[in-house]
TILUM-197128 format. One record per residue (C-alpha): residue in one letter; z, y, x. Coordinates in steps of 0.001 Angstrom, whole numbers, plus 500000, padded with zeros to 6 digits. Example, Ala and Ser with C-alpha at 12.3 -4.5 7.8 and 13.67 -1.06 7.14 Angstrom:
REM residues 2
A507800495500512300 S507140498940513670 
//
This chain:
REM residues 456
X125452384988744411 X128322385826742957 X128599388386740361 X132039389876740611 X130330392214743457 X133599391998745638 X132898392576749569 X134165388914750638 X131458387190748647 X128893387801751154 X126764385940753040 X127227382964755543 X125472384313758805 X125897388361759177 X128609390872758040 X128025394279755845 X127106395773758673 X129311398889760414 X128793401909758142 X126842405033759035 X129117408191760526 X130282410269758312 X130011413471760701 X127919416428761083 X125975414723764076 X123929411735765321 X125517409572767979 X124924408795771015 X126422405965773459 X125986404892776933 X127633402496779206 X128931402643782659 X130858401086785589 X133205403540787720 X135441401928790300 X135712399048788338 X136478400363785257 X133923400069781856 X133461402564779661 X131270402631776504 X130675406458775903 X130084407781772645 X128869411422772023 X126616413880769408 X122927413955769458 X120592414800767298 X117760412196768953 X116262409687767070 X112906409313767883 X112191407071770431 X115727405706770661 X117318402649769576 X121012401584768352 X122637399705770488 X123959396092770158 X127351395683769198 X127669392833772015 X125107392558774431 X126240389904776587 X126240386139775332 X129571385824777364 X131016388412775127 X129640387504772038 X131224383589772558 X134526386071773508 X134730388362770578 X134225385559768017 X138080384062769662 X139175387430769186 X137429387611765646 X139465384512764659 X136528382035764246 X137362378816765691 X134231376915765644 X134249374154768533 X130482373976769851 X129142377130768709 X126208377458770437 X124711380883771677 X122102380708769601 X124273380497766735 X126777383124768360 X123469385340768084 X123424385116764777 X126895385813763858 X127065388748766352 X123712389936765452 X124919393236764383 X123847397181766160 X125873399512765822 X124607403203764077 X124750404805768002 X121135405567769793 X121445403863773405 X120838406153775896 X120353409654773789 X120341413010775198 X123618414493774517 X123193417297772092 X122154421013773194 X124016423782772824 X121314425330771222 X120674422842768776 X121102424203764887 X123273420874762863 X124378420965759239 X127205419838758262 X126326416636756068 X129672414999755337 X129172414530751635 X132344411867751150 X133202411766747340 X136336409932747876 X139402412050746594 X141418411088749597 X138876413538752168 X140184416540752934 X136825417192754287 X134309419255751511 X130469419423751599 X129551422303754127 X125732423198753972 X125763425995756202 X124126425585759579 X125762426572762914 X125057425747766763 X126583422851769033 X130017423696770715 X130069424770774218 X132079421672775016 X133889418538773339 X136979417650772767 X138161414092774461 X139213410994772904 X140294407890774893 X140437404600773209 X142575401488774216 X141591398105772578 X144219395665771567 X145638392273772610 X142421390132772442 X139878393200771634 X137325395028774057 X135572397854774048 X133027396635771131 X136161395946769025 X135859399604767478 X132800400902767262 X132927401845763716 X136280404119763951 X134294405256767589 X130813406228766366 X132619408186763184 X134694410855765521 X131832410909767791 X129797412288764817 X132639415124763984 X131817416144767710 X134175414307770368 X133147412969773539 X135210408761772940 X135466406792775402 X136180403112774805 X137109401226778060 X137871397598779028 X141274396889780087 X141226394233782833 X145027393083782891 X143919390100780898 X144812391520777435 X140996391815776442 X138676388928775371 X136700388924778265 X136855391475781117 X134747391355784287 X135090393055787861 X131842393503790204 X132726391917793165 X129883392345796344 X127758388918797434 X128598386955800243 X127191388526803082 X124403387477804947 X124981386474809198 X123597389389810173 X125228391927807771 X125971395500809573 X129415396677809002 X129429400261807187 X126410399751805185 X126470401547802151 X127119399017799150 X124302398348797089 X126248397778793276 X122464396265791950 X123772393046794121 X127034392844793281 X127602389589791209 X129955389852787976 X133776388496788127 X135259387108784892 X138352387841783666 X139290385739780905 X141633386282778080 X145346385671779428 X147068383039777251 X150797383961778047 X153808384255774942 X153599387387772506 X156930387245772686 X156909387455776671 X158500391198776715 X158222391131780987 X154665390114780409 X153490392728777797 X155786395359779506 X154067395166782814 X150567395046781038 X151106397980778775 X151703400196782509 X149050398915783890 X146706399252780989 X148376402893780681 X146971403498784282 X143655402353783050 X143607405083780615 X144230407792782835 X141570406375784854 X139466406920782176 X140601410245781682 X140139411482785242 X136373409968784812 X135872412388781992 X137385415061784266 X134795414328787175 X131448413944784563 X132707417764783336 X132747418901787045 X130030417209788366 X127622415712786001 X126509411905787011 X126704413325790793 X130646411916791225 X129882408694788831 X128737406126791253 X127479403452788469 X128781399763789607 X126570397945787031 X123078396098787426 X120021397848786163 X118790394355785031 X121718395064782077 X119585397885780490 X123256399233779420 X122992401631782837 X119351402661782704 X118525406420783275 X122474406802782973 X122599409877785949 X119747411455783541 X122460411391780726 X125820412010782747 X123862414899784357 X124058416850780798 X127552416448780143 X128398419085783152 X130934421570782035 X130116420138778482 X133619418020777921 X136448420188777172 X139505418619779185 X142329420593777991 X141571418996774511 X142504415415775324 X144084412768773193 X144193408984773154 X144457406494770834 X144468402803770465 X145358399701767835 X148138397472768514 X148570396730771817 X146498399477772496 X148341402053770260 X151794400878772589 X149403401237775603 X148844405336773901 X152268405870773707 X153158404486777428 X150276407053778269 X151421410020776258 X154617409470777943 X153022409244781557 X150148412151781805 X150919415769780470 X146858415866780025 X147066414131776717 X148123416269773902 X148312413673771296 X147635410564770196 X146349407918767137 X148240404818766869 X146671401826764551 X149117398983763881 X151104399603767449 X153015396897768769 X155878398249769581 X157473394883771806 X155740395696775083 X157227399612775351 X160358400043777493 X163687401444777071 X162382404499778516 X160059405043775702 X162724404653773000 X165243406825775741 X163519410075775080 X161134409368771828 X157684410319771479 X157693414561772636 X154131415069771462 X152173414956767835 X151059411172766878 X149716410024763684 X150759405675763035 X148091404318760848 X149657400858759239 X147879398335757650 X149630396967754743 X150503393361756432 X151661395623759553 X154237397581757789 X155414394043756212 X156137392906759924 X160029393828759674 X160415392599762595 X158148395218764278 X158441397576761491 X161888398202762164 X161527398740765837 X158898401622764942 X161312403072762676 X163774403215765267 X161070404672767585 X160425407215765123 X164165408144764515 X164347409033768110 X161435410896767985 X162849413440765026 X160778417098765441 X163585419158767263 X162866422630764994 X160762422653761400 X158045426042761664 X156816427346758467 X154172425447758461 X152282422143757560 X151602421520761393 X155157421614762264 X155562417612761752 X154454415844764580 X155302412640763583 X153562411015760522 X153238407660759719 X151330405923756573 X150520402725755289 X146772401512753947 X147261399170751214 X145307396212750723 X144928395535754666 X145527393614756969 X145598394339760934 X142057393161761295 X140763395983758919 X141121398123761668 X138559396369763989 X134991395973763813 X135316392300762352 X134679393143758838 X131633393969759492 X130417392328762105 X131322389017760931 X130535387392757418 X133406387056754908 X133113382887755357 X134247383436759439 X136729386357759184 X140347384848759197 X141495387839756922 X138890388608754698 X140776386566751967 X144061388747752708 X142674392674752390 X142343393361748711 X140758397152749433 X137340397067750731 X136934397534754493 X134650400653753960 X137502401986751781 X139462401472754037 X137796402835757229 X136841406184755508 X140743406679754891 X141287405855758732 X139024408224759703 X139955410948757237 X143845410619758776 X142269410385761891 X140118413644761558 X142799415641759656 X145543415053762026 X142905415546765315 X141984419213763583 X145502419910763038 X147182419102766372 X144339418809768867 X141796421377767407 X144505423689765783 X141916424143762803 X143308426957760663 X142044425105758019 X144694421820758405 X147507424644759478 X148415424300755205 X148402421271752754 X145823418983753499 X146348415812750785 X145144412798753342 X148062414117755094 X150417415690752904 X149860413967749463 X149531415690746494 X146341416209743869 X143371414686746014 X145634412319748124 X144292408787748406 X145721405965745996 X145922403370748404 X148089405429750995 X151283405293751246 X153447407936753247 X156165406337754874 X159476408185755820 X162157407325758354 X165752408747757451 X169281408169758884 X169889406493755001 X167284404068756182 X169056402654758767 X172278402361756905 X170294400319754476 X169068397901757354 X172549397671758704 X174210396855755086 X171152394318754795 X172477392339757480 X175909392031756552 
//
């Protein structure tokens, strides 16, 4: 072993594992099939007992899936092996009761990095009323395992986050249920039974990055997608599990007992507190969606790829609060890089308010990472398989606290309106206690005179 203790000296078969949350509550997660569409659902709990985390993958189609999107390329792999690699639960009890309104939680964030706003809170208090929303996007080759760690850890500061599988053939693997041939004798108008429907792959759609037509029409339709997952959330508020009708086989185990949990979430998410969020193609896909549906009030954007957004987009600029999270080799991307400055230009706040919340437009950049950081795949995946272990210097636990501390901070201060991240808050703002390996990164008319002169 070696002694230097750094992160990418681990082991051959299994990652670090995905750290614990680093909210006030347990986490919860559940899986369903509406109309087509899957969502893995996150939420607080406090159960434990009797529960068990769920597997990160839980389908060897998947699992042979995610390690293409990881970036190992081993011809052959077996599923055995697969198994191995992708042998990792996530710290989310399958199936959990989602927490009671009555129930008494501590506050146990106890972070002792300088860059967390966030202090050590012993004092008890009771379970909201209702849960604020968060809608998550995967990116070009991800799914809806692909961020479970940045998932689980808002979950536990009390959203309700749904991850969902985009179908357009941007994700790894996607599936429809289709229904089974019918038999001679079938009677027309027969109520569909979903336990028989047979699964329809979608497989991972090879066409050009560069294909702007391509990406373009994706990112509307996986924008659609994501209001589709909103309006889910709206039904499960009003009715419980009663409007879900649950399209996948029992035989799964992902939708056992699932009215029993969608029952309890009845007038428990709080809809008017909606925001979405995504990495790379699925950051583009948040801003095509902020754009789109009034219901979202903001948004989180990790490493967006900005070529598949319209002239529309860059016509009127983002109107509402977003936070863009860059990894180090992202911001180095000049090509893209300068297209998000431009984006960002256009999207200048109209007035300044006396306040820290007035700027609704941050971006920052992580240093020492790269754009896999930002997915599951350091730790899911051993150092010796992940294509970019060898190019993040800053550990990937490092560096998904500071992701979720931006995250958090900017959620409380535009979403939440936390009186508390209405004045400096460091993560955001810099200053004594802001992180060392963030960078804030500003976008000024001098800027673009410096591009221009660049080129001459």
């Amino acid at each position: 072993m070696a002694a230097s203790g750094d992160w990418r000296d681990g082991g051959l078969i299994r990652g670090i594992g995905i750290p614990p949350p680093s909210g006030s509550y347990r986490v919860g997660v559940t899986h369903f099939m509406h109309k087509n569409l899957f969502i893995r659902l996150y939420y607080p709990t406090k159960a434990t007992s009797g529960y068990q985390y769920v597997p990160h993958v839980y389908n060897s189609r998947y699992r042979r899936s995610a390690l293409d999107f990881f970036g190992v390329k081993l011809a052959g792999l077996v599923s055995a092996i697969a198994g191995l690699v992708m042998d990792t639960r996530i710290p989310a009890f399958l199936n959990a009761p989602l927490l009671n309104t009555a129930t008494p939680t501590v506050d146990a964030h106890t972070s002792t990095d300088t860059h967390s706003h966030t202090t050590t809170d012993t004092h008890s208090h009771t379970a909201p009323v209702s849960f604020p929303a968060l809608v998550f996007s995967h990116g070009l080759g991800g799914s809806f395992f692909s961020y479970s760690a940045v998932c689980c850890d808002i979950a536990s500061h009390g959203f309700i986050v749904a991850a969902l599988e985009h179908k357009d053939g941007s994700a790894c693997l996607a599936r429809r249920r289709v229904p089974p041939p019918p038999p001679p004798l079938a009677n027309e108008g027969e109520e569909p039974n979903y336990q028989e429907y047979l699964n329809e792959w979608i497989p991972f759609d090879q066409g050009s990055r560069s294909d702007f037509d391509l990406r373009n029409r994706q990112v509307k339709e996986r924008s659609v997608e994501v209001q589709q997952a909103l309006d889910i959330l709206h039904i499960i508020n009003e009715t419980g599990a009663d409007g879900i009708v649950n399209m996948l086989g029992s035989d799964e185990g992902a939708g056992c007992g699932l009215n029993n949990i969608l029952s309890q979430f009845k007038g428990r998410i709080n809809t008017e507190l909606a925001a979405v969020g995504g990495h790379s193609f699925g950051a583009a896909t948040s801003v095509q969606a902020l754009d789109e549906d009034p219901r979202f009030k903001c948004g989180l954007l990790f490493d967006i790829w900005m070529l598949p957004l319209g002239p529309e987009i860059f016509s009127t600029g983002v109107t509402k609060p977003v936070i863009f999270i860059n990894s180090r080799a992202f911001t180095e991307w000049k090509e893209n890089f300068s297209i998000l400055k431009k984006l960002l230009r256009q999207s200048q706040d109209s007035k300044e308010e006396p306040n820290f919340g007035s700027k609704l437009h941050s971006l920052y950049t992580i240093n020492g990472t790269v754009h896999m950081t930002q997915t599951d795949a350091p730790f899911v995946l051993p150092p010796s398989l992940y294509s970019g272990a060898h190019g993040a210097g800053l550990s990937p636990v490092t560096a998904y606290h500071i992701n979720s501390d931006l995250s958090l901070s900017f959620l409380k201060r535009h979403l939440m309106k936390d009186i508390d991240y209405q004045g400096a808050v460091p993560i955001l703002d810099g200053g004594e206690g802001s992180s060392e390996h963030v960078v804030m990164e500003t976008v000024t008319e001098e800027d673009e005179r410096k591009e221009v002169l660049s080129l001459l």
